[in-house]
C-alpha positions as CSV (number, residue, x, y, z in Angstrom):
1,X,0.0,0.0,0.0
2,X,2.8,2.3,0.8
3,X,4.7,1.5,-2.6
4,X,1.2,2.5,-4.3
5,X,0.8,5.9,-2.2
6,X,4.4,6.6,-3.3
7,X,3.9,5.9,-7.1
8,X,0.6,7.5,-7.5
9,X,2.4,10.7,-5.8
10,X,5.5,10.5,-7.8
11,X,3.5,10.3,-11.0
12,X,1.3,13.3,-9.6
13,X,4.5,15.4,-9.2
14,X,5.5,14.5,-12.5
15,X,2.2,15.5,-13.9
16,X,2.1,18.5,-12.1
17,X,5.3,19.6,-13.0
18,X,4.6,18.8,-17.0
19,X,1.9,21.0,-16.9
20,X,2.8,23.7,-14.9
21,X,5.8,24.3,-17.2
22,X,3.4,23.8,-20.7
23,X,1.1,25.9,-20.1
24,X,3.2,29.0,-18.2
25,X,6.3,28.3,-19.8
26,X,8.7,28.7,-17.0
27,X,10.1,25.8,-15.2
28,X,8.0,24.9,-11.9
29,X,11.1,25.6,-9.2
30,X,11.7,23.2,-6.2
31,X,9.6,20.7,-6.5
32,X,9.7,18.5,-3.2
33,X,7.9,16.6,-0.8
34,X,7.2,18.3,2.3
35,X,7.9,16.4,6.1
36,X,4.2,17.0,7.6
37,X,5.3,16.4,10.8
38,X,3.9,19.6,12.3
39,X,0.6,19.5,9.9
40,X,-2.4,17.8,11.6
41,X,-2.8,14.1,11.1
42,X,-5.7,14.7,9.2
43,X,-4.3,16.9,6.5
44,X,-1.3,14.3,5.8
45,X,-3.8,11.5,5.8
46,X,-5.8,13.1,3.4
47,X,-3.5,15.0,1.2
48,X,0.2,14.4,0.2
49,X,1.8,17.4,0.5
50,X,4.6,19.2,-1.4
51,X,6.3,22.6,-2.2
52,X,7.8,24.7,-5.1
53,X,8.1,27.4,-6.8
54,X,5.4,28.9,-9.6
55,X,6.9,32.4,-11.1
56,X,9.3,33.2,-7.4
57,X,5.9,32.7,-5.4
58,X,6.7,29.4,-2.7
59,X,3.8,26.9,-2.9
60,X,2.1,24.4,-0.8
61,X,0.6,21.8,-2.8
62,X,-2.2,19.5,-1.7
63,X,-2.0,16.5,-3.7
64,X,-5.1,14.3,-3.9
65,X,-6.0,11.1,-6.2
66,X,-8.8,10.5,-4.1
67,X,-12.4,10.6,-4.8
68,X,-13.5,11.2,-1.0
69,X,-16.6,13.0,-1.1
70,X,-15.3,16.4,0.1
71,X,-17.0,19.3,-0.6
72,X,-15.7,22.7,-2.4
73,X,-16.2,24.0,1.2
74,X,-14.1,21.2,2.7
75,X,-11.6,21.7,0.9
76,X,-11.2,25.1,1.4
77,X,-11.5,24.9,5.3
78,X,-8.3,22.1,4.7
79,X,-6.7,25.1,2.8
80,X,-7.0,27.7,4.9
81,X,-6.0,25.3,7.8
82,X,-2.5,24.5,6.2
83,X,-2.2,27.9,5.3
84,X,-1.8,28.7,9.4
85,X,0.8,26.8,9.0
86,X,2.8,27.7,5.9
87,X,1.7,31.9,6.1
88,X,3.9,32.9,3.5
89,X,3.2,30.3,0.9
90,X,0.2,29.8,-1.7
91,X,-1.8,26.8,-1.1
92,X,-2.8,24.9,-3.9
93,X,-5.4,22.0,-4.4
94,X,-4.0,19.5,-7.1
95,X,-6.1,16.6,-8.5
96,X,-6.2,14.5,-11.2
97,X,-9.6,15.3,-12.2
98,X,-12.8,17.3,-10.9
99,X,-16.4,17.9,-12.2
100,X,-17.0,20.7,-13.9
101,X,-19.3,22.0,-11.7
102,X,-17.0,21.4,-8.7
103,X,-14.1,23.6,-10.7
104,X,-17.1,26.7,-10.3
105,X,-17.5,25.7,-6.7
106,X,-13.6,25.8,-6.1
107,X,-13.6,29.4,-7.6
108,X,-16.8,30.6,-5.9
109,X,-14.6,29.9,-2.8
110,X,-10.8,31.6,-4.1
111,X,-9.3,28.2,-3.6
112,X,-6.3,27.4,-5.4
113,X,-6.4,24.2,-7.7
114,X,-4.5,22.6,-10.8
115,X,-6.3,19.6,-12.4
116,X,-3.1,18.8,-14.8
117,X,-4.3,18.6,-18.4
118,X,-7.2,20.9,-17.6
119,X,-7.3,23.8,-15.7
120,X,-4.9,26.2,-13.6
121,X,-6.6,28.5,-11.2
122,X,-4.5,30.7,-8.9
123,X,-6.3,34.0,-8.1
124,X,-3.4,35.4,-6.1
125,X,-0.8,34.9,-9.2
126,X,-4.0,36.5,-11.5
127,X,-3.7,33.4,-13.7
128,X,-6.8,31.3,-14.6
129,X,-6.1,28.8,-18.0
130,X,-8.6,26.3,-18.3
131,X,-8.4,23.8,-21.7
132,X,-11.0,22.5,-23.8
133,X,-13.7,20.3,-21.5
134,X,-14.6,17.0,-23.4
135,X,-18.6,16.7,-21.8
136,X,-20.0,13.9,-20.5
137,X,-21.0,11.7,-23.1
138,X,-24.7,12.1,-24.2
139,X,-24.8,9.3,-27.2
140,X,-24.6,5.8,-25.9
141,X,-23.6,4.9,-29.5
142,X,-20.2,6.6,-29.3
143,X,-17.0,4.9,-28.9
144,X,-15.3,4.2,-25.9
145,X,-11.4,4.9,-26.1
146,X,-8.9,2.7,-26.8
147,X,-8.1,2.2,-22.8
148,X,-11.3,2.0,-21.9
149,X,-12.3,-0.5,-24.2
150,X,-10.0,-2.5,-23.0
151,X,-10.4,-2.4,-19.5
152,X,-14.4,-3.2,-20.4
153,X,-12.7,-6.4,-22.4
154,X,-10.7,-7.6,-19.5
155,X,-13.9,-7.2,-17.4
156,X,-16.3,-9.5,-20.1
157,X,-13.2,-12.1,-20.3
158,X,-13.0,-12.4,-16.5
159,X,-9.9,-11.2,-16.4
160,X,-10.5,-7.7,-14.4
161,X,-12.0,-7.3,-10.7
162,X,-11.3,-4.4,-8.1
163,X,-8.2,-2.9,-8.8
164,X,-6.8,0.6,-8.1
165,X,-5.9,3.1,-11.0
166,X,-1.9,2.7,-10.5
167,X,-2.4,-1.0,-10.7
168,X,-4.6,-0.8,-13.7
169,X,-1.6,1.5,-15.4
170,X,0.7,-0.5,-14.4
171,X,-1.0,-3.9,-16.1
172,X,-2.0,-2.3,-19.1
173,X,1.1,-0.1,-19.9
174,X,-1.0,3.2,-19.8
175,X,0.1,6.6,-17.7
176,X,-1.5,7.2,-14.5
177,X,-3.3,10.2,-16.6
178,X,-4.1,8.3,-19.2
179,X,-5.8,5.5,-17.4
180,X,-7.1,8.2,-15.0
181,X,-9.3,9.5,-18.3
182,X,-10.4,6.1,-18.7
183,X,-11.7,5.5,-15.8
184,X,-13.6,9.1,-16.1
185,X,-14.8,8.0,-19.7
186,X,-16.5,4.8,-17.9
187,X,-17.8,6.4,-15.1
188,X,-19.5,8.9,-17.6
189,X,-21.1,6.1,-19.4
190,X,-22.1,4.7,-15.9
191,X,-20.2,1.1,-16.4
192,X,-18.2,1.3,-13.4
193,X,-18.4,2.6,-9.7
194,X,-15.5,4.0,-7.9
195,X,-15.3,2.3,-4.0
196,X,-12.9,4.3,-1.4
197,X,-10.8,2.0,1.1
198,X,-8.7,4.2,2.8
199,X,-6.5,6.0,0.6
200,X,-6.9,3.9,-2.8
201,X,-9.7,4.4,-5.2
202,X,-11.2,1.0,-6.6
203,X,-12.4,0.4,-9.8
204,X,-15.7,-1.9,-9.9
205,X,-18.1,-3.0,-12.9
206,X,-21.7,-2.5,-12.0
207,X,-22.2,-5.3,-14.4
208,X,-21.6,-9.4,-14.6
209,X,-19.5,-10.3,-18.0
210,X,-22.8,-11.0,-20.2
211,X,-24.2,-7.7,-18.7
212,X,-21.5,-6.1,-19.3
213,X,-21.0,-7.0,-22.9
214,X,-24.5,-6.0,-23.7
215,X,-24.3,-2.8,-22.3
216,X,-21.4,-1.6,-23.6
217,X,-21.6,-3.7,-27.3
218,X,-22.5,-0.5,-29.0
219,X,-19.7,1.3,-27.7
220,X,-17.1,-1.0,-28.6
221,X,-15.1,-0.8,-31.9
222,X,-12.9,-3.2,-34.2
223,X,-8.9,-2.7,-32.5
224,X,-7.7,-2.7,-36.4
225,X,-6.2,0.5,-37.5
226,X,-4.3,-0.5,-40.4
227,X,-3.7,-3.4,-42.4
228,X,-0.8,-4.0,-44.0
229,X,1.2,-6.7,-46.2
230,X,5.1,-7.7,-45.4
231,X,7.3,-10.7,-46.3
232,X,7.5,-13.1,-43.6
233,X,10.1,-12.6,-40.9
234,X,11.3,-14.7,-37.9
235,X,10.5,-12.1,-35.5
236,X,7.2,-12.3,-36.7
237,X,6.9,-15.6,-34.8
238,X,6.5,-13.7,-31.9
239,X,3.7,-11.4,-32.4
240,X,-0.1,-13.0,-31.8
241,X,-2.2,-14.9,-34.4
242,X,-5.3,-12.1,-35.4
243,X,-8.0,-12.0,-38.1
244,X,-8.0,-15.3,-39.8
245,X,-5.8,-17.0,-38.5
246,X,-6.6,-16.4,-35.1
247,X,-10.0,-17.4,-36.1
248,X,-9.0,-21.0,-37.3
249,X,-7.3,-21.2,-33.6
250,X,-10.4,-20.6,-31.4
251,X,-12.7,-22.7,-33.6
252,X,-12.7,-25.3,-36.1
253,X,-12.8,-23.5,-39.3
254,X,-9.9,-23.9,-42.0
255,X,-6.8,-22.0,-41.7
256,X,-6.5,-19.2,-44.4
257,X,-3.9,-19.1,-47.2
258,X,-1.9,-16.2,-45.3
259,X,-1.0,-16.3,-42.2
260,X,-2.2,-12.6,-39.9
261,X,-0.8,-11.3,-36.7
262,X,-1.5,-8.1,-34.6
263,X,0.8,-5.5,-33.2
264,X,0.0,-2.2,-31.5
265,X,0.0,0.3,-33.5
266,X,2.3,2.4,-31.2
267,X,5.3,-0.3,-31.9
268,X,5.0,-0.7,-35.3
269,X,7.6,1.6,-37.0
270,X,10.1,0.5,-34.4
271,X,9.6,-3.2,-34.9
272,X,9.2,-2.9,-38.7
273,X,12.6,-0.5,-38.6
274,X,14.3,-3.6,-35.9
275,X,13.6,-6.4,-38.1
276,X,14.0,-4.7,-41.8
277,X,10.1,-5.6,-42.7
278,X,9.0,-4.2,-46.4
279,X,5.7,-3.4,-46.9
280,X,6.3,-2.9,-50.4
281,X,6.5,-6.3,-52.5
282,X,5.8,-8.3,-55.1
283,X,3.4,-11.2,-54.3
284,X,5.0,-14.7,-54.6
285,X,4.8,-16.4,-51.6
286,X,6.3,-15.9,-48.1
287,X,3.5,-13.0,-47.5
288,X,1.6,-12.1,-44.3
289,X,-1.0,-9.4,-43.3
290,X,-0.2,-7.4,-40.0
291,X,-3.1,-5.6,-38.5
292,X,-1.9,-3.0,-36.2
293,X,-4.3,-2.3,-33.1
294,X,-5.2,0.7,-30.9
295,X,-4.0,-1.0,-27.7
296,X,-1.7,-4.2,-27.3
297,X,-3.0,-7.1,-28.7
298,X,-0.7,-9.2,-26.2
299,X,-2.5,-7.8,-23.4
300,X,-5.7,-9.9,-23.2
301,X,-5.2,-12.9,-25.5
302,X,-2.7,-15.6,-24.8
303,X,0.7,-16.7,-26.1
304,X,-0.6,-17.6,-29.5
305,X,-3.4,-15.6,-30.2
306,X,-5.3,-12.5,-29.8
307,X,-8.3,-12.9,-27.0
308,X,-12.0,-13.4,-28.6
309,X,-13.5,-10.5,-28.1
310,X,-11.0,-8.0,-29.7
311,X,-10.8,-10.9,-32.3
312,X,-14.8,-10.7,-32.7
313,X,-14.7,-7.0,-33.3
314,X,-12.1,-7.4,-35.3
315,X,-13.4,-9.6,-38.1
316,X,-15.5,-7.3,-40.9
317,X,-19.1,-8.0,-41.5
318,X,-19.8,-11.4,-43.9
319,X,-22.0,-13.5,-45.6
320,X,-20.5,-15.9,-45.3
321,X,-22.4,-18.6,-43.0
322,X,-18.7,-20.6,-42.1
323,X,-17.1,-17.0,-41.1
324,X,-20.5,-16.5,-38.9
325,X,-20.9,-19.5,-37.2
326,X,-17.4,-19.6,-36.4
327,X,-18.2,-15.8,-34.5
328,X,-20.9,-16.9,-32.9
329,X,-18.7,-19.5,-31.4
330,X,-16.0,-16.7,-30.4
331,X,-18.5,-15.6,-27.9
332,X,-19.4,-18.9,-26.5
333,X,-15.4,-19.1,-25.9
334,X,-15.8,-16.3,-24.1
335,X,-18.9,-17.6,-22.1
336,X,-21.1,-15.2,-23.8
């Protein structure tokens, strides 16, 4: 639990830091934990707590990842009591992320906050930037992200109970932000719940798999970005069976004259640039189609081959009644 704390405030820093320095363009001076040991207990249990520089004026930051109910007005009687004890610094709120109408709330009461990637509000320093707002999302036929699909296809496969959001970054290779807007773009959509125990934020499914699945089957989109053809390679070998192929492994139908595997798309170039792979050829045997995907296909399948519910959305529409039947048998795979 202690290692997590640490991360998830590390990575807050970092965040913090990042943006401070984007969107003011001068370096955020200082940046340090602060020893609490003369702050009441129940400001360092609630908030780790940190100091630096924004533009020469010393800061206090209170870093929170938490999802604690606290009010605007909570948080402001938390500010003003760790300004008593640092008089000559500015006290800033810092979060990962905030409702909108919580940001007005904040302001209605002069406090302080940063949400990194969103919005920096400190009256005393005269600065208020806020970004473009994505809204909640109104049409339950829009797509879910890349991340948050596949944290809803981990949950269908069985694969995903309670975890925290470090944990969840951690497994699935994502930043802390990143996977931090995941979790926001599911709680939107009202697929998961957020469960407090002590300092960690847990994510939970309202839904069993099938639920689940049905729920969110409109919002879910084939992986496939790009297709593409290369000669065959023996570092090939290594990357999951996909389309086709992959097909022929869950079920019973024929395996296809060439041979498909899945990357993500973000390794591509570097693995096609490792391994000398030419996408431009002449046909003639010795071919294979690559499908690179919007997350890592190695994440949810196994050591051959890509799991079946990517692999179901991944397959385009068909008459053909072999291709079908062999879909409908994807989802029984996956208990469906």
């Amino acid at each position: 639990m202690l290692d997590d704390r640490a991360n998830v405030r590390h990575a807050m820093m970092r965040m913090l830091r990042d943006y401070v320095e984007q969107v003011l363009q001068t370096p955020l001076e200082s940046l340090e934990d602060i020893e609490g040991k003369h702050v009441p207990a129940f400001l360092t249990h609630r908030y780790d707590l940190a100091a630096g520089k924004i533009l020469g004026k010393q800061c206090v930051f209170m870093l929170s990842d938490s999802l604690e109910s606290d009010t605007p007005a909570t948080i402001s009687k938390h500010q003003d009591a760790l300004q008593r004890h640092f008089p000559d610094s500015l006290i800033v709120f810092v979060t990962d992320r905030l409702p909108t109408h919580n940001r007005h709330r904040l302001i209605s009461h002069h406090v302080a906050f940063i949400v990194p990637g969103n919005q920096l509000y400190l009256p005393e320093l005269a600065i208020d930037l806020r970004e473009h707002f994505r809204g909640m999302r109104e049409s339950p036929g829009e797509s879910l992200s890349p991340a948050s699909q596949l944290l809803v296809i981990a949950a269908v496969l069985g694969q995903l109970e309670q975890a925290t959001p470090t944990e969840l970054a951690t497994r699935f290779r994502y930043s802390v932000m990143s996977m931090g807007r995941a979790i926001a773009e599911l709680e939107a959509v009202e697929l998961i719940r957020i469960e407090q125990a002590g300092r960690s934020r847990l994510l939970q499914f309202y839904n069993s798999p099938r639920d689940l699945w049905k729920r969110a089957r409109t919002q879910l989109r084939s992986p496939v970005r790009k297709r593409r053809q290369v000669n065959w390679g023996n570092a090939i070998a290594e990357l999951p069976l996909a389309g086709g192929s992959a097909l022929s492994a869950w079920t019973d139908l024929s395996e296809p004259r060439i041979d498909t595997r899945a990357i993500a798309a973000s390794r591509w170039k570097d693995f096609a640039q490792a391994h000398d792979l030419e996408t431009e050829h002449r046909w003639g045997g010795g071919e294979i189609e690559i499908e690179t995907w919007s997350y890592d296909p190695r994440l949810l399948g196994n050591d051959r081959c890509v799991d079946p519910i990517s692999l179901w959305l991944s397959l385009p529409e068909t008459v053909d009644d072999r291709v079908v039947a062999a879909k409908d048998m994807l989802l029984k795979e996956a208990g469906l």
